[in-house]
C-alpha positions as CSV (number, residue, x, y, z in Angstrom):
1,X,8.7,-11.7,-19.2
2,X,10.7,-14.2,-16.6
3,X,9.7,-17.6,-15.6
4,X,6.8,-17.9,-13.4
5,X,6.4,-18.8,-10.0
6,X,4.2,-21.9,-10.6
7,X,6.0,-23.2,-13.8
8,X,9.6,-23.1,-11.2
9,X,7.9,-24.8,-8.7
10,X,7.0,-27.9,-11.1
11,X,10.4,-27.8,-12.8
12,X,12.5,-30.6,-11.6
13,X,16.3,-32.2,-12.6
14,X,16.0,-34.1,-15.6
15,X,19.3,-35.9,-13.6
16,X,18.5,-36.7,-11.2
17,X,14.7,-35.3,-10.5
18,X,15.7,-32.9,-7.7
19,X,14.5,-29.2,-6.7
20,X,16.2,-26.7,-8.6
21,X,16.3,-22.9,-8.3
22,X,17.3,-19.3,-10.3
23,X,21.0,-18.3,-10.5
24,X,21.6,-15.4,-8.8
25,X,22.1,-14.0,-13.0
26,X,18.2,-15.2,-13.4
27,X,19.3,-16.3,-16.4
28,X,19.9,-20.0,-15.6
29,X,18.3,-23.1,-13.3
30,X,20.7,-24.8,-10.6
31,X,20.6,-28.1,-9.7
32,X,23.2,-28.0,-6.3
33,X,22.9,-32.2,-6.5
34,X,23.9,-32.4,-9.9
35,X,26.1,-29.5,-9.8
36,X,24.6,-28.5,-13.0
37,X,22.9,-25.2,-14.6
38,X,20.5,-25.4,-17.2
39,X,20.0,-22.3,-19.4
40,X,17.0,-19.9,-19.6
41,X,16.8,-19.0,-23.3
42,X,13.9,-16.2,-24.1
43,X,12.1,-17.2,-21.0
44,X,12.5,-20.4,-21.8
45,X,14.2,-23.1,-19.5
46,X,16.7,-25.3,-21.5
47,X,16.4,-28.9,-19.4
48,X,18.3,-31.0,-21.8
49,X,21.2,-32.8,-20.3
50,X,23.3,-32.5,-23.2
51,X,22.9,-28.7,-22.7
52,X,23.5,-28.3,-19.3
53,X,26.5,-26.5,-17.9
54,X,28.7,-27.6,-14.8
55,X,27.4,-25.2,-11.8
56,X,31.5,-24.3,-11.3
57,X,31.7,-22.5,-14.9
């Protein structure tokens, strides 16, 4: 099961409260402001800063 449409539409930057979007991977969220990808664990997006990875890993 993957992330839906509506939930990815609501999902925001905990940083700085921007648009973010899938990886190319669909395994993590992007935030091109922040330069930062959070996680998807189990179908499950990881929005905790202290989680999030810099977008150039």
């Amino acid at each position: 099961m993957a992330i839906s449409r509506e939930l990815l539409e609501i999902l925001v930057c905990p940083k700085c409260k921007g648009g973010i979007h899938l990886n190319d991977n669909k395994d993590g969220l992007v935030c091109e402001n922040c330069r930062l990808v959070y996680e998807i664990r189990d179908d499950i997006p990881v929005m905790l800063l202290d989680e999030a990875k810099p977008l150039d890993q």
